[in-house]
KEKE-3310 file (N, C-alpha, C; in steps of 0.2 Angstrom, whole numbers, plus 5000, padded with zeros to 4 digits):
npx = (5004:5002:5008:5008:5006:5012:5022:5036:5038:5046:5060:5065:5070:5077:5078:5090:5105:5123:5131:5123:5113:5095:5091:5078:5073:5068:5056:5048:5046:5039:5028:5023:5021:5009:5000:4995:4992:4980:4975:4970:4963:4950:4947:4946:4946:4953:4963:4980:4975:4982:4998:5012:5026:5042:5052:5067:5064:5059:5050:5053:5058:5059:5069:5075:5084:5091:5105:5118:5122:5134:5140:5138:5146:5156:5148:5143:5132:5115:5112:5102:5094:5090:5088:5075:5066:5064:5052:5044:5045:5040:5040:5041:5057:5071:5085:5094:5090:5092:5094:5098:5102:5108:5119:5136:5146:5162:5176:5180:5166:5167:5159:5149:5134:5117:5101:5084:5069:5054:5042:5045:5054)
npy = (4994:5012:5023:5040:5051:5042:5044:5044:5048:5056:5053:5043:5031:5029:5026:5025:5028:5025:5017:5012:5010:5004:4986:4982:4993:4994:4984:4991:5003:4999:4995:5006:5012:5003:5004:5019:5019:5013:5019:5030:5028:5024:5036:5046:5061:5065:5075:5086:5092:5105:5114:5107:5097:5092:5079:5069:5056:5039:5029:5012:4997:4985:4977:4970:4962:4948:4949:4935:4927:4925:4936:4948:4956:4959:4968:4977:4990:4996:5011:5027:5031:5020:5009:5017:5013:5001:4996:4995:4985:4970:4958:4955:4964:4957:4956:4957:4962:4972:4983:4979:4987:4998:4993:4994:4988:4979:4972:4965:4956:4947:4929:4933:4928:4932:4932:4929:4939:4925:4929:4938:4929)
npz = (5000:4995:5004:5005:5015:5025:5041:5040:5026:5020:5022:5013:5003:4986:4969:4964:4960:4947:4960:4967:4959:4959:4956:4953:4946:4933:4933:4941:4936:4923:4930:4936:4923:4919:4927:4928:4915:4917:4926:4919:4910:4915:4921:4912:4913:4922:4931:4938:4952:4956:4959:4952:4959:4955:4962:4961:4963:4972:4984:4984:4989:4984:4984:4993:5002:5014:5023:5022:5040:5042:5034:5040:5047:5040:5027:5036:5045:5042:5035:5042:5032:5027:5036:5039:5029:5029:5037:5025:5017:5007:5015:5031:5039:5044:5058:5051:5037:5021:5010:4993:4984:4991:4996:4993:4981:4985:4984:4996:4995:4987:4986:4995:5002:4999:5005:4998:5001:5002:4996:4987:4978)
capx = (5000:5006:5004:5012:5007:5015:5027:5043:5038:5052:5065:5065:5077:5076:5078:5098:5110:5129:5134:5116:5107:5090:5092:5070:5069:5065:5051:5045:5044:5035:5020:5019:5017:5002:4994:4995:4988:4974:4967:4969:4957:4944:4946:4949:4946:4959:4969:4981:4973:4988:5005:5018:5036:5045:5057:5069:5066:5053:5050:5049:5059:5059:5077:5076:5089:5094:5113:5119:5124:5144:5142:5136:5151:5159:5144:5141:5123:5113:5112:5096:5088:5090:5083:5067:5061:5063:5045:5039:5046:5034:5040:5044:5062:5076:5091:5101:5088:5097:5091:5102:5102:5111:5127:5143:5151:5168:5182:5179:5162:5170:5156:5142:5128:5113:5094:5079:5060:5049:5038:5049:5057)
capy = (5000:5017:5029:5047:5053:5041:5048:5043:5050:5062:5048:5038:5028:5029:5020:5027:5028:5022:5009:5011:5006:4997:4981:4979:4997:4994:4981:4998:5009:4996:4992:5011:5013:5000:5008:5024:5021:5011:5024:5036:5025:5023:5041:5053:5068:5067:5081:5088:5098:5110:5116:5100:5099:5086:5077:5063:5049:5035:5022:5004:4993:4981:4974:4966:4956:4947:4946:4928:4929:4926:4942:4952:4961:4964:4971:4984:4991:4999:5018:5030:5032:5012:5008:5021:5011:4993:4995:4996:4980:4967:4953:4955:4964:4954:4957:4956:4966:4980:4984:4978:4994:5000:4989:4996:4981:4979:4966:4961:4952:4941:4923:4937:4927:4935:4929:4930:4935:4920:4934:4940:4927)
capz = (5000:4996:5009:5004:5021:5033:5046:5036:5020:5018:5023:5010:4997:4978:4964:4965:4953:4950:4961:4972:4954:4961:4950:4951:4943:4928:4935:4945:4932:4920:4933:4937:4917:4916:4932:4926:4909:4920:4930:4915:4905:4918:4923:4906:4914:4928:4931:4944:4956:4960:4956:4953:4960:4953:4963:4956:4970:4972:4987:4982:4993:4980:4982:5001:5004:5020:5022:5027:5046:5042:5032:5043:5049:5034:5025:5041:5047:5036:5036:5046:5028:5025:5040:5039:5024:5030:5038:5019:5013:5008:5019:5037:5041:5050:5059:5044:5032:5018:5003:4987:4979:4994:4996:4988:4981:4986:4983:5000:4995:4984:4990:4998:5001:5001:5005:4996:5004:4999:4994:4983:4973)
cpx = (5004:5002:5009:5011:5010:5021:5032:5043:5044:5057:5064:5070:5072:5077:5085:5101:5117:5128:5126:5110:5101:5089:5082:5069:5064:5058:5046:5042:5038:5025:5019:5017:5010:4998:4992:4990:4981:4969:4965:4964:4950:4942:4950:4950:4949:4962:4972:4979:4978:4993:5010:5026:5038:5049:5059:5070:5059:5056:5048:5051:5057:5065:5079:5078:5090:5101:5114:5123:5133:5143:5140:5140:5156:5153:5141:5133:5123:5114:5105:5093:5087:5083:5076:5064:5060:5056:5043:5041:5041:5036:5043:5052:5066:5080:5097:5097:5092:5092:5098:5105:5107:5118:5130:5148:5159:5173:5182:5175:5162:5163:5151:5138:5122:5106:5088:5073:5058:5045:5040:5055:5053)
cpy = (5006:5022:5035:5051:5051:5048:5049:5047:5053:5057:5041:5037:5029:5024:5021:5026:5026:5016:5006:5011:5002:4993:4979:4988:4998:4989:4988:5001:5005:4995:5002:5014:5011:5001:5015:5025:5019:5016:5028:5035:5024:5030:5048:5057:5070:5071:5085:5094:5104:5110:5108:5103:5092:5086:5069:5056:5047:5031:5017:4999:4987:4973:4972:4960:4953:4943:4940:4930:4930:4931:4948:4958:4964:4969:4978:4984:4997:5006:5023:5028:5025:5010:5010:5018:5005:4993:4994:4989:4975:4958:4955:4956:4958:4957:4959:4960:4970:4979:4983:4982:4998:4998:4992:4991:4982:4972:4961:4957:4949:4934:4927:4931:4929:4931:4934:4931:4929:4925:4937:4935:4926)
cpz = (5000:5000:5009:5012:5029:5034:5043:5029:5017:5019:5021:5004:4991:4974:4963:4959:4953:4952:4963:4967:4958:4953:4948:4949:4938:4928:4936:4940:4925:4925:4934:4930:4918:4923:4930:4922:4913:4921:4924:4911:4909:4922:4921:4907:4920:4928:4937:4947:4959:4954:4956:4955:4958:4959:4962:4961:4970:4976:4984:4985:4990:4979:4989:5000:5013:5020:5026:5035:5048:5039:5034:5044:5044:5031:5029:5041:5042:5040:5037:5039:5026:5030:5041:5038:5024:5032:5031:5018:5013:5012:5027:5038:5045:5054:5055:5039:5030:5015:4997:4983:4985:4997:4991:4989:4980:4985:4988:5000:4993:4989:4994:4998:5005:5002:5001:4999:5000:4993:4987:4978:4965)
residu = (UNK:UNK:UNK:UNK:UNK:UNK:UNK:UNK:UNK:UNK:UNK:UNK:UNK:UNK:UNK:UNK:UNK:UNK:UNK:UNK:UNK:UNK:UNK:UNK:UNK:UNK:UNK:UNK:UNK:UNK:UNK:UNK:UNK:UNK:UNK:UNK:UNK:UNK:UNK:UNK:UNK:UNK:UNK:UNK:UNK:UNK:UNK:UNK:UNK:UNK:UNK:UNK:UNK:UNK:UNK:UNK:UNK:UNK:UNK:UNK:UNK:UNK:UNK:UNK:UNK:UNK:UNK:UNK:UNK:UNK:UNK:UNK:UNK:UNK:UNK:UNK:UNK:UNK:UNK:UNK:UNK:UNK:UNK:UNK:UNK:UNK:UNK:UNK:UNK:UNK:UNK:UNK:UNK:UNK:UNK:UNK:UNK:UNK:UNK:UNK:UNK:UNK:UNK:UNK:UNK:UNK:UNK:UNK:UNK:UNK:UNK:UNK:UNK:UNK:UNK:UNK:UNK:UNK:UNK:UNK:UNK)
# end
């Protein structure tokens, strides 16, 4: 569910860029095309009611990995605006929740292994 009013709103992650690419963007950006055109079919005369501000960022929490328990200490704890958005994810956070798009791959993760939600494979 998206909820533009929760508490967190403003402390959220994006689809990022570089190394912090979300690899399920382009998923993202596909289903928000074919809802888009949805509503716009079932509701022609839709128009925004105000003034628009773009900003270049979208929640999706799409890319919830849980780090295996040995990679724990090398991969470090996630950082405040990581953690903000772990409530969002579609499977129950752990101890070891990131988000994938937020790891910066380094030499030293050579054999990383990470876990998949069920929900999400």
């Amino acid at each position: 569910m998206l909820d533009i009013g929760r508490a967190n709103a403003r402390q959220h992650l994006d689809l990022g860029y570089g190394i912090h690419t979300c690899l399920g963007q382009w998923l993202s950006r596909l289903e928000i095309d074919v809802a888009l055109a949805a509503l716009y079919r079932r509701y022609p005369d839709l128009r925004v009611a105000g003034p628009v501000t773009y900003r270049r960022s979208m929640s999706c929490a799409t890319c919830h990995v849980m780090v295996d328990d040995v990679w724990t200490d090398t991969i470090g704890a996630p950082g405040q605006d990581e953690l903000g958005m772990l409530d969002q994810t579609a499977a129950p956070a752990t101890a070891t929740s990131r988000f994938g798009c937020q790891l910066i791959v380094e030499e030293t993760f050579d054999g990383l292994v990470l876990h998949v939600p069920p929900t999400q494979e």
